[in-house]
N, C-alpha and C positions, 0 to 999 in steps of 0.2 A: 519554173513553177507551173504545174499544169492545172489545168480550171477545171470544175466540176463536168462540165460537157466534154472537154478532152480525153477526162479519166474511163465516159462512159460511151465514149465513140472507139477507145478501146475493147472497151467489152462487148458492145455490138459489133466489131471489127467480124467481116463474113457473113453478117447478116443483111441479105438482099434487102434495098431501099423499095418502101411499098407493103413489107414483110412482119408481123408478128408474130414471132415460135411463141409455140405451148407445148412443156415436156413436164413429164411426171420427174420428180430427180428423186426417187426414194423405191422405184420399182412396186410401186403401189401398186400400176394398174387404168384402168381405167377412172376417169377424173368422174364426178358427180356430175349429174344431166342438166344442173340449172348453169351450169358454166360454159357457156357455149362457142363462143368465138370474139374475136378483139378484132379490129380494123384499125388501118393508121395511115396518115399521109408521111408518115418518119417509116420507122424501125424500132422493132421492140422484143423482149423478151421477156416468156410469164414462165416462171420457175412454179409446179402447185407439186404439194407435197400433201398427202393424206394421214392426218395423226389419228383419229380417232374419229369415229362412225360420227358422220356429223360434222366432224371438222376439219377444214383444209385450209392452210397457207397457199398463199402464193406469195413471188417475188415478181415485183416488176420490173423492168429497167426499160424507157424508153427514151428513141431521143424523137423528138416529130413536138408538130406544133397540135395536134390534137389524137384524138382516141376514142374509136366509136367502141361501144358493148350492147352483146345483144344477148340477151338470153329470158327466159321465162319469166311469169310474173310472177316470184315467190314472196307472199307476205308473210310467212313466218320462218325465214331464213333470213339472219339479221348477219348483215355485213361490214367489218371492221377495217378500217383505213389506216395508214400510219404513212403520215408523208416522210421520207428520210432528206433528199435531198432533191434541189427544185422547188418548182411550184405549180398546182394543179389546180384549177375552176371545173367543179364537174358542176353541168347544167343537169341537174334531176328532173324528173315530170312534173308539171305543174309549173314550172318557170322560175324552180327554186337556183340558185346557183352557191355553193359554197365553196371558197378558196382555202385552201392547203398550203402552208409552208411547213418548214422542217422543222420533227416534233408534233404537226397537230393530227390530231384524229379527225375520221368522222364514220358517225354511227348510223345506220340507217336500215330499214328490212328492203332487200331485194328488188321489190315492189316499186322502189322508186327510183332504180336505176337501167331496168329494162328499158333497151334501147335510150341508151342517156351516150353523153359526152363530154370525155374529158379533156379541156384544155392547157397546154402547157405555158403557158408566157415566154419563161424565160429557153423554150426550145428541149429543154430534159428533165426526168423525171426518175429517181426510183424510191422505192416503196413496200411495203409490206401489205396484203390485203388477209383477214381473217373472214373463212365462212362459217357460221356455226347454223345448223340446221334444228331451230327449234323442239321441230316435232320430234325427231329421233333422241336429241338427249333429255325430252320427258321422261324416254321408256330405258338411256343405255347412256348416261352421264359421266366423267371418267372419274375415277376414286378421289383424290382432293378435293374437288367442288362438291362433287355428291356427299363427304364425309362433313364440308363444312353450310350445307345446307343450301346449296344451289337450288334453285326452281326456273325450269326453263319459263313456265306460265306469267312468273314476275319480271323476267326478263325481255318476256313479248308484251307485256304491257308497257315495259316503261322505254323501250325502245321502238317495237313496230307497229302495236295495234292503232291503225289511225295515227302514229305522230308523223312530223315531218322529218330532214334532216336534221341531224344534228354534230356539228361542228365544233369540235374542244383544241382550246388553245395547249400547243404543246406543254409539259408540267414534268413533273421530277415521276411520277409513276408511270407515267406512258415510257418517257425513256428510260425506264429499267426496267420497262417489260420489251422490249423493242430494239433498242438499240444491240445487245448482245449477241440480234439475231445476224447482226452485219460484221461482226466478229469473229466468232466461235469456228475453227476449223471444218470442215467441210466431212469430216468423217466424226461430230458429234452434233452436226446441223441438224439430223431427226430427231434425234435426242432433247438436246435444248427446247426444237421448236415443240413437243410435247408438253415440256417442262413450262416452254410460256406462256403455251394455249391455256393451261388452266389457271395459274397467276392470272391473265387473261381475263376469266371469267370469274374469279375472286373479285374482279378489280370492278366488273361492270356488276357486280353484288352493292357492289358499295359505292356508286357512282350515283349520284342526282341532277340530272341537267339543270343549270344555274344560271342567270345573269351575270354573272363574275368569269365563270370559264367558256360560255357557248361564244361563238365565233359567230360574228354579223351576216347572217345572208344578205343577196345582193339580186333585184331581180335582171331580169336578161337585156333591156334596155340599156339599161347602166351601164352593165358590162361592153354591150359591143363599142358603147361611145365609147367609153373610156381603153377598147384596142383602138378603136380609131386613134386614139389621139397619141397609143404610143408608137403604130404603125405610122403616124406621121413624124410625130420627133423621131423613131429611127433612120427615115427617109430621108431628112431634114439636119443631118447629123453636124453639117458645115454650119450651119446660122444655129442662133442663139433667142431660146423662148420664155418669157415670162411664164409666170402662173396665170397672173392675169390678159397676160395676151391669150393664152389657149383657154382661158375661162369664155370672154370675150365670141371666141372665135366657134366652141362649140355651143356655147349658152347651160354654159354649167355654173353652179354658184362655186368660189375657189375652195370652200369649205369641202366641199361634197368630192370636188375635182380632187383635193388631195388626198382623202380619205377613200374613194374606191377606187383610184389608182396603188394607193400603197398597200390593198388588199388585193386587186388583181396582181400586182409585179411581187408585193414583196417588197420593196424598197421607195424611198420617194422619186418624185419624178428627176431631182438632179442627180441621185446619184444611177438611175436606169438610163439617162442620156449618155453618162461618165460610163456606165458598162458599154453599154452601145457603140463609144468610141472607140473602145479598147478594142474589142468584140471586133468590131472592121479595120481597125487597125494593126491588128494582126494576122486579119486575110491579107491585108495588101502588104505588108512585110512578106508571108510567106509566098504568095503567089504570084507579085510584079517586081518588077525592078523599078517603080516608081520610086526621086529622091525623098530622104526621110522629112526634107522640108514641103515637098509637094503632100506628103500623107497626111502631114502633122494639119497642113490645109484645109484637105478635105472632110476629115473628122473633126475640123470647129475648133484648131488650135490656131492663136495669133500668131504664135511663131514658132519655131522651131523649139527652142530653148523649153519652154512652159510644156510641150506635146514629150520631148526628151524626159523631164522631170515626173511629170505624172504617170509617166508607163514605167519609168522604172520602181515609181512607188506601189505600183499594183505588182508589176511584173518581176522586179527585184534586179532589171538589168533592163541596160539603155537601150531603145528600137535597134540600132545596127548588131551590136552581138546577136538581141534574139533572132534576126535575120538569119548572121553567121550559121547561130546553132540550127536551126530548121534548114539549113542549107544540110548541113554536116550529116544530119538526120537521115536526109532523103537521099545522100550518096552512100552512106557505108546499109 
């Protein structure tokens, strides 16, 4: 069974470490001037496709622990996020930080991501990003939206004039504006991604940011303690931590600890230590010949027997086959 980072270390497979492409894939053309260049300590790929005067997709796929952007300070260029898979902390200006998992948006003009950065947690990332450039679809809007009474001006009020981020919990309308676009054959991918740009902007017609759907920001503080603390359980993967020992230890109350941990990760802290197991436990299957009781050790298993059972419950097969098979792999 291959894990989400596997599936997408394939599709980076040839892409120089250090390296983010950016390619037009619809012969567009030249890309718009506020997109400017992506930096990364991984490898990434930005797929932008040009649908209409004003509006461009991208596709992301990264694997790296973070992600710089730099480009112009545009405040009436409102930019649309769509985490697919992974998870993402972009720090915006001002020391706003919002987290992404799969399914959520976030909404934001331009303005606040110039020169920002985005963080991966869990090491991979892809995603869908929407540009729509305010000013131009005042004057050149595309038929649907314009037909069912689109106004860009109400659109920049309720998303870029002066607000800050904003962060929506993934929902049944985001993915079925979204989702299709990681489906649909590759020779009606313009197409489509046309068809959902304006759904799209139907949908932010009818959107009201809410306390019910807005996603908790989190300021930068917070945030680095709480990598601290998972940069230490994953370091620490042999011994075994309370909540309240790492409460204790970083002086966080357990409340807070668990809640902007399960915002940065995704997941609660037991089961991020339980990936983190796996995670090195099947470097050291594939890359030593260490025994599978010596591994089972090192990743915080009592014994052998209990380390056997839980990898096969993740993995669907016991430590020594997955060996065999990654063996098999690397000869033929």
């Amino acid at each position: 069974m291959h894990t989400a980072m596997e599936e997408i270390e394939q599709i980076l497979r040839g892409v120089p470490d250090g390296t983010v492409i950016q390619q037009p894939t619809n012969g567009a053309g030249e890309m718009p001037p506020y997109l400017i260049r992506a930096e990364s300590d991984g490898k990434g790929r930005i797929e932008q496709m040009m649908l209409f005067p004003g509006i461009t997709l991208s596709r992301h796929t990264f694997l790296a622990q973070s992600v710089q952007f730099h480009h112009a300070l545009e405040a009436r260029v409102l930019e649309i996020s769509f985490c697919h898979i992974g998870r993402v902390g972009w720090n915006m200006r001002g020391g706003t930080v919002v987290y992404l998992g799969g399914g959520d948006l976030c909404l934001h003009a331009m303005a606040c991501c110039a020169d920002s950065e985005m963080t991966l947690p869990l090491g991979y990332y892809t995603g869908i990003t929407v540009t729509v450039d305010l000013r131009i679809l005042e004057k050149n809007c595309p038929a649907i939206p314009r037909d069912a009474g689109f106004r860009a001006a109400e659109i920049d009020k309720k998303f870029c004039v002066g607000k800050k981020p904003v962060g929506i919990a993934g929902c049944t309308e985001s993915d079925r504006i979204f989702l299709p676009l990681f489906e649909v054959p590759a020779h009606l991918q313009l197409a489509y991604a046309k068809l959902k740009a304006q759904e799209l902007l139907l949908y932010l017609m009818q959107f009201e940011p809410d306390t019910e759907t807005a996603l908790v920001p989190y300021n930068a503080d917070q945030i680095t303690q709480i990598k601290e603390i998972g940069d230490f359980l994953s370091a620490h993967l042999e011994e075994r931590f309370t909540i309240e020992m790492l409460s204790k230890r970083y002086l966080m109350n357990t409340s807070t600890l668990k809640a902007v941990f399960r915002a940065v990760y995704g997941m609660p802290i037991g089961a991020y230590v339980r990936t983190c197991r796996m995670t090195r436990a099947k470097e050291l299957l594939r890359k030593t010949d260490d025994t599978i009781a010596a591994i089972a050790a090192q990743v915080g298993y009592e014994t052998q027997g209990k380390f056997t059972q839980a990898f096969k419950e993740q993995e669907g097969v016991v430590p020594s086959a997955y060996r065999r098979q990654c063996r098999r792999t690397r000869m033929g």
